[in-house]
C-alpha positions in Angstrom: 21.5 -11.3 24.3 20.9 -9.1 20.9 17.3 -8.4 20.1 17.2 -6.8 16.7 14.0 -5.2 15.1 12.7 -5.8 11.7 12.8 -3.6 8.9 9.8 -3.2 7.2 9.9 -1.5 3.7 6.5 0.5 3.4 5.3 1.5 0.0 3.2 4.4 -0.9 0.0 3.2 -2.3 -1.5 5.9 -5.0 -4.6 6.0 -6.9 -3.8 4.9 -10.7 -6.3 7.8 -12.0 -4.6 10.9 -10.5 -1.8 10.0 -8.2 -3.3 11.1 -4.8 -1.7 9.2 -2.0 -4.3 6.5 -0.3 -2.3 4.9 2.1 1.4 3.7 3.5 1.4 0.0 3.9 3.9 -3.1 3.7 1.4 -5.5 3.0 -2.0 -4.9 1.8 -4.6 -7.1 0.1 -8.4 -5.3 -0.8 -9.6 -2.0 -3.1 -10.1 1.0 -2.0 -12.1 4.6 -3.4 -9.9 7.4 -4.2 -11.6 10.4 -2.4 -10.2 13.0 -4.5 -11.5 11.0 -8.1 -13.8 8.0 -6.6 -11.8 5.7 -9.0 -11.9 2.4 -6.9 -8.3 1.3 -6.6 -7.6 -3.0 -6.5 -4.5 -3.5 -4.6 -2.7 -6.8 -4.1 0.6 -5.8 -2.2 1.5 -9.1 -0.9 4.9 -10.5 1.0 4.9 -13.2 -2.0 5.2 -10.9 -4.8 8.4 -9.6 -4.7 
């Protein structure tokens, strides 16, 4: 019996105002404060949008 493991493709998630990284993720859904700029960042990273 073969057991084989999923590939998940992770993006890089970077703050729109100056390009610092915020996070690695394959599926992310939220916002989040870019601590270099404090621009708040809306992400919508979903399995659906492809």
């Amino acid at each position: 019996m073969h057991f084989f493991k999923k590939v998940i493709k992770i993006k890089e998630i970077r703050c729109k105002n100056c390009n610092q990284l915020l996070l690695k993720a394959d599926e992310i859904k939220g916002e989040i404060k870019c601590p270099r700029c404090k621009k708040i960042n809306k992400l919508d990273y979903s399995k659906d949008r492809a």
